[in-house]
N, C-alpha and C positions, 0 to 999 in steps of 0.2 A: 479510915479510908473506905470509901465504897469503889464498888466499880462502877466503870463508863459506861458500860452497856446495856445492864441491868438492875443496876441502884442497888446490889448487894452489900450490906455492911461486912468488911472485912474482920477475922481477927486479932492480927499485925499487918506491920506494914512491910516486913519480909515474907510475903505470903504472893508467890510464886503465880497463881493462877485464882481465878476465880472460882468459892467454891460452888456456886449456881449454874455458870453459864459455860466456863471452864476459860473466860476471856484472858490472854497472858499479861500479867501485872506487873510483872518487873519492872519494863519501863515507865509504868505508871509511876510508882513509889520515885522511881527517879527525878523525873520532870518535877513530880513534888516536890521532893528533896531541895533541889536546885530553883528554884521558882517559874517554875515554865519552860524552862530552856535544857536541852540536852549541852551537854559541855563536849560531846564528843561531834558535833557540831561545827561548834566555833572553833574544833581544829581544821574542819572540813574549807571551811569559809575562810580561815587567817592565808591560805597557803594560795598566793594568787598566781596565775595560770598568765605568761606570758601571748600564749599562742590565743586570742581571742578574737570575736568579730571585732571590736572597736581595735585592737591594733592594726587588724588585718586592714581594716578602710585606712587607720592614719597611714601604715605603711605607702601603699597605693597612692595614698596621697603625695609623700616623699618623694614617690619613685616618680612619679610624674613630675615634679617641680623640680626633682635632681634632673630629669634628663632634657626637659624643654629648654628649663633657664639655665643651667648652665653650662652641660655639655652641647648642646644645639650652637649654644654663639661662642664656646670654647674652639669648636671644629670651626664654624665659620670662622675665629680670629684667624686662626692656623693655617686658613684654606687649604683645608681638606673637606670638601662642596660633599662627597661622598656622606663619609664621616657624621657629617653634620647629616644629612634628613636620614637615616637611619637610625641617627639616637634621638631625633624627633620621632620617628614611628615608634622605635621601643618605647621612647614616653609614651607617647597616646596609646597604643594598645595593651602594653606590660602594664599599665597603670588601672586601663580598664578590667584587664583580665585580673587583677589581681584584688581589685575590687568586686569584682563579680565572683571570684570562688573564696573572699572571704565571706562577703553577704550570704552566698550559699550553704559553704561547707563548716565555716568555723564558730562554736558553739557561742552564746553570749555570755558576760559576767552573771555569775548569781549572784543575787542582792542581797547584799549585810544580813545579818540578824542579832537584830539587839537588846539583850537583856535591860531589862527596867532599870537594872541598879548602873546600867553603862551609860542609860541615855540623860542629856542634860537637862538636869533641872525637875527630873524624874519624880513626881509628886504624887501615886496613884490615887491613893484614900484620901487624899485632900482634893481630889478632881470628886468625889460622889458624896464628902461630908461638908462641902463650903454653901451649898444654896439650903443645907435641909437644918430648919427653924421646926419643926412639929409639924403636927397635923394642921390641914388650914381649918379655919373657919367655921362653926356648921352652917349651913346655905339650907336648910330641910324645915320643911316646920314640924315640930312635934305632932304627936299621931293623938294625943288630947285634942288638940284643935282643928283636928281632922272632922269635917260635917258630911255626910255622904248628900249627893243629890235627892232634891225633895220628887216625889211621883216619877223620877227616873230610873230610879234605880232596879236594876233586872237581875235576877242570880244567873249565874252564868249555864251554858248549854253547854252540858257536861257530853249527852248523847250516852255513847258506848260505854264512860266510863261510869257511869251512875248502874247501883247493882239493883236489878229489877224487885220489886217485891214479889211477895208469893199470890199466889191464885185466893188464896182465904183473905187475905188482906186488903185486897182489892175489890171485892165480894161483899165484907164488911163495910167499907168506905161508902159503894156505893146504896148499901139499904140504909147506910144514917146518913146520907145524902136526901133517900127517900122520904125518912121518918120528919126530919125537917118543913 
């Protein structure tokens, strides 16, 4: 096992901390173990949570269709005229307001998390070894066949990186320069 943070090679895999960087490893070795996935997780995730935004809007929803359609024309069969636009406003407004402080206040579902070995039809190493046949092709020509341009060809301008000669060197050059 190495570590994440500094590519240190571990030497087990019950080895508590990093011994370079002092990064903590425990749950590293774990997620390992497990193939990517904390398992104390998927207790966190199984346990679902009644009181959420998406209830909070269907509720809202309810409450508005309980009170318009059927207690609205319940009171009016009854004539009680009262009765009746009172559980129409509680519809429209109990409906809105409870739509309005679930969109505000009540937190949303967290989204599944699912191990490889859970999902269907779950194929990893055959998703990255199904297209690879080898190396392609060579597309290059061999460097035998390589001709450099004729009267073109210039060596490169090195400048700065080229190391200057000595003063005797240069002295010499140019009196069999002369001698010529």
């Amino acid at each position: 096992m190495y570590c994440p943070r500094c590519s240190q090679q571990q030497v087990s895999e019950e080895t508590k901390f990093c011994s370079r960087c002092g990064f903590p490893l425990g749950l590293i070795s774990e997620i390992l173990s497990h193939g990517g996935f904390l398992p104390q997780l998927a207790e966190l995730y199984k346990s679902k949570k009644w009181v959420t935004r998406k209830n909070g809007v269907l509720f809202s929803i309810m409450w508005t269709i309980f009170f318009l359609l059927i207690m609205t024309p319940f009171w009016g069969i009854v004539n009680v005229d009262r009765l009746a636009g009172v559980s129409a406003i509680i519809g429209i407004f109990g409906g809105l307001m409870w739509l309005i402080a679930s969109m505000v206040l009540l937190k949303s579902e967290p989204q599944p998390i699912f191990m490889t070995s859970e999902l269907p039809d779950a194929k990893v190493n055959s998703l990255y070894q199904a297209n690879q046949r080898g190396l392609p092709p060579q597309k290059s020509q061999p460097v035998q066949s390589y001709v450099p341009p004729v009267n073109s060809w210039k060596a490169p301008n090195t400048g700065e990186f080229s190391i200057p000669g000595s003063v005797t060197e240069g002295t010499t050059k140019l009196l069999q320069k002369d001698e010529e």
